[in-house]
C-alpha positions, 0 to 999 in steps of 0.5 A, spaced: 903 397 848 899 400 852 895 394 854 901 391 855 903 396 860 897 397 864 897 389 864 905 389 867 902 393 873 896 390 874 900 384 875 906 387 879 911 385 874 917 387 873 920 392 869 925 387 865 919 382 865 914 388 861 920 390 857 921 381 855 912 382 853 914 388 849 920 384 845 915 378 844 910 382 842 914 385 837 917 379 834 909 376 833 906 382 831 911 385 826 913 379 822 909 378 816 905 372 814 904 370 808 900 362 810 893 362 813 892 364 820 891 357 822 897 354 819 901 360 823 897 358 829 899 350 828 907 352 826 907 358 833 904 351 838 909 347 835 915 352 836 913 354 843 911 347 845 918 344 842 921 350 846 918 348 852 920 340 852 927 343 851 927 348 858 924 340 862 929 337 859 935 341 860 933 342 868 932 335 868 939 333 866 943 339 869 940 340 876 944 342 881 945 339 888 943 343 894 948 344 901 944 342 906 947 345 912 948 341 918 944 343 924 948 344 931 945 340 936 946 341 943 
């Protein structure tokens, strides 16, 4: 955690950004595993990349429309 906390500072995060690493990295760390490392590794890519397929999709499809104020002209 420590390392977490100098990493945090060093790059100017902010404070919920370090208290969501520590939250990660409790879940990663603290699960135990009983399958070799290697298959943990594959199932964590598999689960993150998933994870991220889904928030493209999600922005794709549900995008917001900007209001461009109009521009007084004299």
């Amino acid at each position: 955690m420590l390392l977490l906390g100098l990493t945090s500072f060093v790059l100017r995060l902010e404070k919920v950004g370090y208290s969501y690493a520590c939250i990660t990295l409790a879940i990663i760390v603290l699960i135990p595993r009983v399958n070799a490392a290697w298959n943990v590794a594959a199932h964590r890519f598999i689960e993150v990349s998933v994870g991220i397929l889904v928030a493209l999709a999600f922005v794709a499809v549900w995008r917001e429309e900007r209001i461009v104020p109009d521009t007084i002209t004299e």
